[in-house]
KEMAR-363106 format. One record per residue (C-alpha): residue number from 0; x negated, y negated, z negated. Coordinates in steps of 0.1 Angstrom, whole numbers, padded with zeros to 4 digits. Example, Ala and Ser with C-alpha at 12.3 -4.5 7.8 and 13.67 -1.06 7.14 Angstrom:
pos X Y Z
0 -0123 0045 -0078
1 -0137 0011 -0071
//
This chain:
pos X Y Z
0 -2557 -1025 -0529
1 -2541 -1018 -0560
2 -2507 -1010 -0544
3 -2520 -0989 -0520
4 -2540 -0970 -0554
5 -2504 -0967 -0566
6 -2485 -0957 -0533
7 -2515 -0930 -0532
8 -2508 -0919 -0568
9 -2473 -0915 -0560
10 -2474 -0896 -0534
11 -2502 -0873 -0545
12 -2478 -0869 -0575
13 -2446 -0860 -0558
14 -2468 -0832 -0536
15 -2479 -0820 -0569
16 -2444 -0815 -0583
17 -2427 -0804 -0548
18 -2456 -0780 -0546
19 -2444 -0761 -0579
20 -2428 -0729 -0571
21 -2416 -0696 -0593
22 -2442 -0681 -0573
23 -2473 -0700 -0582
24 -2495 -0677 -0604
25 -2497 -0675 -0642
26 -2524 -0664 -0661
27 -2521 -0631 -0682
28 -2537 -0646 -0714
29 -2507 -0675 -0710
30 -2484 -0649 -0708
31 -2496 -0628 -0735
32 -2495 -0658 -0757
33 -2458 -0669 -0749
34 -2447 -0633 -0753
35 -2461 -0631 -0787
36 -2443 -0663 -0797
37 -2407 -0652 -0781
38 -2411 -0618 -0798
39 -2417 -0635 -0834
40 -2387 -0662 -0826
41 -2363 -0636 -0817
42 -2373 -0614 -0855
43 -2372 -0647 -0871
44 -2339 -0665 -0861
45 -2317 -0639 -0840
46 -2294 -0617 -0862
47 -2280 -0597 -0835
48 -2318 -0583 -0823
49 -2312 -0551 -0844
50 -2273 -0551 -0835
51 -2272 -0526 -0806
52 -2309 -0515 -0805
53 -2331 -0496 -0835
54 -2365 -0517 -0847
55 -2381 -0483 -0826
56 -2364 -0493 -0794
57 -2370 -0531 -0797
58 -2406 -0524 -0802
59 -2407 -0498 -0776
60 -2394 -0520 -0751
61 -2422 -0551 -0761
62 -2447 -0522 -0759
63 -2437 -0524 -0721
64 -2436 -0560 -0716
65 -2475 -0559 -0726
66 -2483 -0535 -0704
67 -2458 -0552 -0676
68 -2480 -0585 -0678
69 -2511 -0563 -0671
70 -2498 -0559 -0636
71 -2482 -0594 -0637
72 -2498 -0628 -0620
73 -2472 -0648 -0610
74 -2449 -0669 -0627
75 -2419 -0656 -0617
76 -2431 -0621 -0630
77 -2431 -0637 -0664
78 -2400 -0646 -0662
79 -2384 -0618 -0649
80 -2400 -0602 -0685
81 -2384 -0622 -0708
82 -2351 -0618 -0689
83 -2352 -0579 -0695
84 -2361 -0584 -0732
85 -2327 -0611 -0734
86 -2307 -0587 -0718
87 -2323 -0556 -0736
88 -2307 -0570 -0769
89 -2268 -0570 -0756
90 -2257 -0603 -0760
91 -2233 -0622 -0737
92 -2245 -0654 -0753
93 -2282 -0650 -0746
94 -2297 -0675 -0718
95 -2332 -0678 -0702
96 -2337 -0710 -0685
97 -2365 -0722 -0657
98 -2385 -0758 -0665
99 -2361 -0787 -0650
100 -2390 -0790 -0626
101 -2395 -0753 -0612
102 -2354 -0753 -0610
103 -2350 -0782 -0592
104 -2377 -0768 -0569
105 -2359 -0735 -0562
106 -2326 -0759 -0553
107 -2347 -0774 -0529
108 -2359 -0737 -0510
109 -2350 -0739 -0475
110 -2350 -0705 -0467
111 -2357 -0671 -0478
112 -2318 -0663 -0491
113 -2295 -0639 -0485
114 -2270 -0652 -0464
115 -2235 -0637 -0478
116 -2212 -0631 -0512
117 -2206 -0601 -0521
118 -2182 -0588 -0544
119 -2178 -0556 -0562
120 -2142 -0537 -0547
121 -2136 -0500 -0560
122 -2170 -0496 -0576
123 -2182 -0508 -0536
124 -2201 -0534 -0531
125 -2182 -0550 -0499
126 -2188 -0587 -0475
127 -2168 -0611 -0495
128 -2168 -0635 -0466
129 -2147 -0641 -0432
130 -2177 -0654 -0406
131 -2208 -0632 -0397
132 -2226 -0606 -0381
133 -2210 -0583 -0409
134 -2170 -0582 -0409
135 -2152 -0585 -0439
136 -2150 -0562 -0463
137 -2176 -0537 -0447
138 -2192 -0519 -0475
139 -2228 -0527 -0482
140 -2250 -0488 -0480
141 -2284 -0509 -0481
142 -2307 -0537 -0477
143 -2341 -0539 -0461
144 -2339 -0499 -0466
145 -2335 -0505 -0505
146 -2298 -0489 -0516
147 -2277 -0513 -0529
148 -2273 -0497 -0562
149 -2305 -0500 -0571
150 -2303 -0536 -0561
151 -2277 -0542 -0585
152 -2294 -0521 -0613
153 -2325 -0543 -0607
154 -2305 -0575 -0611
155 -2284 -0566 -0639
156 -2311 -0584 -0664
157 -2300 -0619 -0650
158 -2268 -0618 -0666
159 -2262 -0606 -0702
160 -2232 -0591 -0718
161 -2229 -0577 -0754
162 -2238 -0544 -0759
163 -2247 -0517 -0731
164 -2214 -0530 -0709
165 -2218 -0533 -0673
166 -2186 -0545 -0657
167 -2196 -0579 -0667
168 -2225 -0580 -0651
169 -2207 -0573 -0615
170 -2190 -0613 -0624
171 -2230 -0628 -0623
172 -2234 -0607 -0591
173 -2201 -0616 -0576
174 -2212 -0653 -0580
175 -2250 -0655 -0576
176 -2260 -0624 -0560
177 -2284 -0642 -0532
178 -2300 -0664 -0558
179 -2308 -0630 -0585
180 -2320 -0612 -0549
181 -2345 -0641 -0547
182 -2358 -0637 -0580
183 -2360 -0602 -0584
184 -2375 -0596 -0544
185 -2390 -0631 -0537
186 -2384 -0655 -0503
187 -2376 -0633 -0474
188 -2371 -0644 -0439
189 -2349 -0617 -0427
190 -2329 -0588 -0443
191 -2321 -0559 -0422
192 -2284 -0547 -0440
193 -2272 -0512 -0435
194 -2236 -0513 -0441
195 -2199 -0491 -0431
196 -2170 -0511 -0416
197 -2136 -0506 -0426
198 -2126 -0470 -0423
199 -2157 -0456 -0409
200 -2185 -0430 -0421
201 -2210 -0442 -0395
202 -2238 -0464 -0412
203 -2250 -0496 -0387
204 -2278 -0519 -0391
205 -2282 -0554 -0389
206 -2306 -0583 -0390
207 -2295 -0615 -0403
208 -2321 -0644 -0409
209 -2322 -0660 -0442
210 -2301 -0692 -0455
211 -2315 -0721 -0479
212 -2305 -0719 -0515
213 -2279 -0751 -0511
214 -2260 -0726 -0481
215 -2258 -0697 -0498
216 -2231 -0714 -0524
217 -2216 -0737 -0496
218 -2211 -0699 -0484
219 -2199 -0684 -0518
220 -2177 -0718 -0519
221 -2156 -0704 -0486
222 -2158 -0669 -0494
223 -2129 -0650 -0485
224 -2115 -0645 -0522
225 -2113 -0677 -0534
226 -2076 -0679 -0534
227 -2076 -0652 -0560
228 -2100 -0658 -0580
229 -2109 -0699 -0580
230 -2090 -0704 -0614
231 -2121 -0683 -0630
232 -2150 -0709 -0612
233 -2120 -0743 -0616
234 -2127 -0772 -0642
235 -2092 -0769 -0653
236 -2072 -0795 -0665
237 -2054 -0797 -0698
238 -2020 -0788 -0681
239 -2037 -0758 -0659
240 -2054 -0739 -0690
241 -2023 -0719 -0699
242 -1991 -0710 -0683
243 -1958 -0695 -0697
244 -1936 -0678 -0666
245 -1903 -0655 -0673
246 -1900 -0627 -0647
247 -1866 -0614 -0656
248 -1839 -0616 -0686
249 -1862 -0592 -0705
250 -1902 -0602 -0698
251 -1923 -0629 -0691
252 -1955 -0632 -0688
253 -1987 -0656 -0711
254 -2013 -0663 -0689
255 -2040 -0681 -0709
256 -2072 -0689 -0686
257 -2097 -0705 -0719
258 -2097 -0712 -0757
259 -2112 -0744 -0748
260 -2083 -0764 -0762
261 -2101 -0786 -0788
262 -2103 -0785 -0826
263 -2073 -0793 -0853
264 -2085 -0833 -0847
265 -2078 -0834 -0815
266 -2046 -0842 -0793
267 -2053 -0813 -0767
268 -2051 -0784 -0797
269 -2018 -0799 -0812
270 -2001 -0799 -0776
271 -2011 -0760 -0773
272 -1995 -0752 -0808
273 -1962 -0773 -0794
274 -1963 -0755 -0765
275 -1971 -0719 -0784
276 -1938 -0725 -0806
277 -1917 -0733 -0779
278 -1924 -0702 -0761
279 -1922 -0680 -0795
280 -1891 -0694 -0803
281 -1877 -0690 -0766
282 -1889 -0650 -0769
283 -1871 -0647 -0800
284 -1838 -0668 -0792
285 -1836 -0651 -0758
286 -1844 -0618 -0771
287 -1875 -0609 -0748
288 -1881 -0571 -0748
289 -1916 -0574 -0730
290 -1944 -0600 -0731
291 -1973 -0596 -0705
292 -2001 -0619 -0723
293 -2030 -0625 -0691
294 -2063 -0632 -0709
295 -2084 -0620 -0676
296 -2101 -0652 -0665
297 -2109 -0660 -0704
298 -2147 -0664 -0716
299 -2137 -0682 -0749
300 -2136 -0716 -0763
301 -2130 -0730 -0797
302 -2119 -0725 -0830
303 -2089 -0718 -0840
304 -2071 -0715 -0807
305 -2079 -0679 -0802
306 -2070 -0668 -0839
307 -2035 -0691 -0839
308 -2026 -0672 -0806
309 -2029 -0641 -0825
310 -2006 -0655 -0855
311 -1974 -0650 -0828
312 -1987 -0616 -0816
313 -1994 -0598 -0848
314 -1970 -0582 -0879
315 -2000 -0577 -0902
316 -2026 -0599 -0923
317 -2058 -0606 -0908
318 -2089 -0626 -0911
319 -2112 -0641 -0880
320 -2140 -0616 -0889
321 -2149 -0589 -0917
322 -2185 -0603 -0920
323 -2204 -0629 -0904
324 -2245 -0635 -0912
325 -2277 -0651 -0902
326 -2307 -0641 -0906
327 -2327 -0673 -0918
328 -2326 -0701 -0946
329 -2341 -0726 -0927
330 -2346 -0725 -0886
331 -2378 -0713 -0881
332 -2406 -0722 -0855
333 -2396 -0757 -0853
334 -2425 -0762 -0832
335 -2407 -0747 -0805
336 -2375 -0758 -0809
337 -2359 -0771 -0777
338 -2355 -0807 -0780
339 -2369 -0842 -0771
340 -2374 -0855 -0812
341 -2414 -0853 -0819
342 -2428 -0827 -0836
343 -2434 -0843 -0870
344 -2397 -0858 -0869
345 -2380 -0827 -0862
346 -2378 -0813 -0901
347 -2358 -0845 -0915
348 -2332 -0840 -0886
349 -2331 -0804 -0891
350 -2331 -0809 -0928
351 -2293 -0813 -0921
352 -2285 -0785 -0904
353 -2300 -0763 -0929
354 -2281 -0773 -0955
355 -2252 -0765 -0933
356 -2262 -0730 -0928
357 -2269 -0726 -0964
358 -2234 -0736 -0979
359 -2216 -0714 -0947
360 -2238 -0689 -0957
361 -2244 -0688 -0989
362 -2249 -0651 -1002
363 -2283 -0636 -0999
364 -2289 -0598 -0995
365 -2319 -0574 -0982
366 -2307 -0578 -0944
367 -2298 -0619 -0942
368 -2273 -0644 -0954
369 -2236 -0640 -0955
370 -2205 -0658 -0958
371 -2185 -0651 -0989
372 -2151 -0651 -0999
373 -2144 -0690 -0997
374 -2151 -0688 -0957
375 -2124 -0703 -0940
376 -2134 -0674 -0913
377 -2127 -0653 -0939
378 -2093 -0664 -0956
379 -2066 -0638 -0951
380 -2040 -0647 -0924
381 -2005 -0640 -0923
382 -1985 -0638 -0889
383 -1965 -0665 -0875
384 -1922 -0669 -0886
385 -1919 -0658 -0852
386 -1939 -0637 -0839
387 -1934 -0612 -0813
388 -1919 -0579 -0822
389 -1915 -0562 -0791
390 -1941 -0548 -0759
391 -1972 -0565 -0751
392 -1989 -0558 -0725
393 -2021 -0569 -0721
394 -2039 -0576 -0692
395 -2081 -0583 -0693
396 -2110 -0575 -0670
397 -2150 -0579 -0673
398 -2147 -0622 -0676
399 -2133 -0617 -0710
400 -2158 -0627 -0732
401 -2172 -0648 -0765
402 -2135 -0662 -0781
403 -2112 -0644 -0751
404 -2124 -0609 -0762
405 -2123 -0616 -0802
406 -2085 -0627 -0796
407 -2083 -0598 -0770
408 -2099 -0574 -0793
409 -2073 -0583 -0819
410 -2043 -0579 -0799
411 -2052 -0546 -0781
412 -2053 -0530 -0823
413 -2015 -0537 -0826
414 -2000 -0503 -0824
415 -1970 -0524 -0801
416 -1999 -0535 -0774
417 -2007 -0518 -0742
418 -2038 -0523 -0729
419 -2045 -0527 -0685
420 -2074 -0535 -0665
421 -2106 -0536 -0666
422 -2136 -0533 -0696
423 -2145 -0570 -0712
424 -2180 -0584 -0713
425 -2176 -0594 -0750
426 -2177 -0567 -0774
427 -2147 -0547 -0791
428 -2158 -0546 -0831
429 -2181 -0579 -0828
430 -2203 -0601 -0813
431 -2231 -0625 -0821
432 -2212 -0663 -0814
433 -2205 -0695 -0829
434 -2237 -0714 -0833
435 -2265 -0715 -0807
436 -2298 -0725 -0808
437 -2329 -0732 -0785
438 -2363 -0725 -0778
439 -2386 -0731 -0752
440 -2423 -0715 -0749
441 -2455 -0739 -0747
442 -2472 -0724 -0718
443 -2446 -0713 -0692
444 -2417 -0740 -0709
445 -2391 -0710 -0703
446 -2365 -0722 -0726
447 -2339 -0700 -0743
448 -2312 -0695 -0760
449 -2292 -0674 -0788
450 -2261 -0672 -0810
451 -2273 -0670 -0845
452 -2242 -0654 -0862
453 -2237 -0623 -0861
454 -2198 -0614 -0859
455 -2179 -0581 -0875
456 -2146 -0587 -0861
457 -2112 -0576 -0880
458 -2098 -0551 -0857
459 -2090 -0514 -0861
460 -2109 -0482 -0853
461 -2096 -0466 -0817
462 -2104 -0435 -0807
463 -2115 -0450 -0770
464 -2137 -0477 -0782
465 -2175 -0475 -0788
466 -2196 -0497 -0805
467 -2219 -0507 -0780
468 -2190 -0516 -0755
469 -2163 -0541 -0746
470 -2126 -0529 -0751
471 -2118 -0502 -0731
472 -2082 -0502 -0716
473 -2059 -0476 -0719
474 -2052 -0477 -0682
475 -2080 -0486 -0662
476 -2070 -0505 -0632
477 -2088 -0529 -0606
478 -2080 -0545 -0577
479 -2081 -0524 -0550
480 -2097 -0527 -0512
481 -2062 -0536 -0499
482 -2051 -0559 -0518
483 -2088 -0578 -0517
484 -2081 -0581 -0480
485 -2049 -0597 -0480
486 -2061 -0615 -0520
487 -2029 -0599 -0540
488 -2030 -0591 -0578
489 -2031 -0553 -0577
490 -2030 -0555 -0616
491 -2001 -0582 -0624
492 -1982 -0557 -0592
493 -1992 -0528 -0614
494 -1983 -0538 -0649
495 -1947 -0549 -0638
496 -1939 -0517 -0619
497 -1950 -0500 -0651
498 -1925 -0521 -0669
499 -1897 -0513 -0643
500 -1904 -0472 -0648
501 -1902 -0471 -0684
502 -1876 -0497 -0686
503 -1856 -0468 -0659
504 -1869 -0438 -0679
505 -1857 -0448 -0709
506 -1819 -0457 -0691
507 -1816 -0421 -0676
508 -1829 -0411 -0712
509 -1803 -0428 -0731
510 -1775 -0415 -0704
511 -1790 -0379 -0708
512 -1787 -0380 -0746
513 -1751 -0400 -0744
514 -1742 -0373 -0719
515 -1755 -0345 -0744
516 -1732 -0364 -0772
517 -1702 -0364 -0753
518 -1702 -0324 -0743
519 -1713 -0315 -0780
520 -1685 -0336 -0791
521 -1659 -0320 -0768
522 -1673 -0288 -0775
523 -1667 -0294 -0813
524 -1631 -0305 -0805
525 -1625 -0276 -0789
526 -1639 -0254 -0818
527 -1617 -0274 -0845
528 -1589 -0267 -0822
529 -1591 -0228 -0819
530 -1599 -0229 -0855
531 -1566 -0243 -0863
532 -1546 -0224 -0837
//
């Protein structure tokens, strides 16, 4: 009797837990109270809430989450609240994350997904995948009669980037567009897709029954640019993270795919600063006229990789940042804090990190607290013995981010640097990085996350960067429809053609002006001569 008590417990339990959906309704008083909470978290602990956005915008934009839960009743409309307040704020580094539970759950749908990968081609969003209904590459106009660009607008929320940038976003959308479809639109059974094929004006329809959860990635897994762009989505080995490769007697080409090469302890950093001096020193023996330094697939890493690559690439001083903050003594709301220690245990383990926080930041003004001059982010940096004097050319595009687009920011200020491709995700002037911490609400157990420190970054004024933006190139180029068909680097094919041009405009210039020389200097010859006659 008793086991049969249990075996009943069990299972009433597990039809309890597989029963829990995104979709199950919330109530409003629940989400008024976890909103409240999240609000007074984010003015407590998160610097960078005032970074891109006035204290009148922030609370206009709370103002509409209270009347948005007014028409809310579901869960999932909760969520989808507190993921436009996260993105609201412009922060790469801000995350909202579902209960273990309700995200297991959504793994486990087994229908009600969009069935193919998509992937953003000359500002069109185009079938990134070989076998369907749709062929490959036809250009999406629509789906189940909503226009695809204000699809995309709709989902922009589920992936942040810093400031008001937007190419980034297209990277979350590339990857997980059926999954963000899903929370933004709910299960649906069929989606009727009005799309263009390849070289035509004539819009066609199509109805295409839904996929589970677990088939839409197998799908994204065999889409039809993987070739191209795996290395971004790859757990990369030590010896796969950067690559040195010389194109001619003249240029060769850094590719460096992550910052995550350990600290100064550990053996992986000390075989990147090997390998960094052996390619300076090659540049410089071999007289290199041209380095093409590939930071595309980079979304950061660790200290000090980023600011020792920027040693060999730089003639002036520098520092990692101008002026880095936080806006708290002690972490607030421990209550909340995301993590398993009890309550009443969690201030002697924190006690710790505070003390941290208060000798890295130290100086106290109106605003927060500050690093000061004994920082080691801070300490004034002088370039490498041999660091590169002549053209770089750097190559990034909207999966630059956190470290990648500090280092990238950094490089594209030398006056020697050309900048290709496309806008980063991370910022230009700063970002909020380094330290993270987590929350997660009592009612709806939405965890999330934040950077605390907020970042000035030691690079110069341009004339085409904003504040509010990631670096802007100073020739915008992107793969075009052509070369995503047959998976070709339209950039890398761009950059060295570039090279080829001014390398043969500046020949026929030099042969003009010896040219000029040689007539002026017959000419004067000739003068002296009739002079003298």
């Amino acid at each position: 009797m008793i086991k049969f008590l249990t075996f009943i417990f069990l299972m009433f339990s597990m039809i309890i837990s597989f029963g829990q959906s995104i979709d199950q309704s919330f109530s409003k008083e629940e989400m008024k109270k976890d909103l409240e909470i999240f609000k007074e978290i984010r003015i407590k602990a998160n610097s960078g809430l005032y970074k891109y956005r006035t204290e009148k915008q922030i609370d206009s934009i709370y103002n509409w989450a209270e009347y948005q839960i007014g028409k809310s009743c579901t869960y999932i409309d909760f969520y989808n609240i507190i993921c436009q307040l996260t993105d609201f704020e412009g922060s790469l580094h801000n995350n909202t994350f579902f209960p273990k539970k309700l995200k297991e759950n959504l793994i486990n749908e087994s229908n009600g997904y969009f069935p193919y990968p998509i992937k953003c081609i000359d500002k069109k969003w185009r079938i990134n995948f070989d076998v369907g209904e749709i062929p490959l590459g036809a250009e999406i106009i629509s789906i189940n009669d909503i226009p695809i660009s204000e699809i995309v607008k709709n989902l922009y929320k589920y992936f942040t980037t810093d400031g008001d940038n937007i190419t980034g976003k297209q990277i979350g959308i590339n990857t997980h567009f059926s999954k963000y479809f899903r929370l933004q639109y709910g299960l649906i059974n069929d989606f009727k897709i009005g799309f263009k094929q390849i070289n035509s004006d004539k819009e066609e329809n199509v109805t295409v029954k839904s996929i589970s959860y677990l088939q839409y990635y197998n799908n994204f897994r065999k889409r039809h640019s993987k070739p191209f762009d795996q290395i971004y989505y790859a757990d990369l080995q030590e010896n796969q993270k950067y690559i040195f490769k010389k194109i001619d007697s003249l240029t060769a080409v850094l590719t460096i795919y992550t910052f995550d090469l350990g600290n100064e302890k550990t053996l992986e950093h000390k075989n990147y600063i090997t390998f960094l001096e052996n390619i300076f020193s090659t540049l410089e023996n071999e007289n290199f006229k041209n380095l093409i330094v590939d930071v595309r697939q980079n979304g950061g890493g660790t200290d000090p990789n980023d600011i020792v690559t920027y040693s060999y690439l730089t003639q002036r001083n520098f520092q990692e940042n101008k002026q880095a903050w936080i806006s708290f003594k002690k972490i607030p709301f421990l209550k909340y804090y995301d993590t398993t220690i009890p309550i009443f245990l969690r201030p002697f383990v924190v006690r710790k990190y505070n003390r941290e926080f208060q000798e890295i930041f130290p100086f106290q003004n109106n605003i927060g607290y500050y690093q000061d001059e004994n920082s080691d982010d801070h300490k004034i940096r002088i370039p490498n013995m041999k660091a590169f004097k002549g053209n770089i050319y750097l190559l990034i595009s909207p999966a630059v981010a956190s470290a990648g687009s500090l280092f990238a920011a950094m490089v594209a200020g030398n006056e020697n640097t050309i900048v290709m491709g496309e806008e980063t995700m991370g910022g230009y002037f700063g970002h909020n990085g380094h330290i993270p911490i987590e929350y997660k609400l009592p009612n709806s157990k939405i965890s999330f996350s934040f950077s605390v420190v907020n970042l000035e970054q030691d690079v110069p004024n341009k004339s085409t960067q904003k504040f509010n933006r990631g670096i802007i190139p100073d020739y915008e180029v992107s793969q075009s429809f052509a070369d995503f068909i047959r998976n070709e680097d339209t950039l890398m094919n761009y950059v060295l053609e570039f090279i080829k041009r001014k390398k043969t405009a500046s020949s026929s210039k030099r042969f003009f002006i010896r040219n000029q020389l040689k007539t002026k200097t017959i000419i004067l010859y000739q003068f002296i001569g009739n002079t003298v006659s």
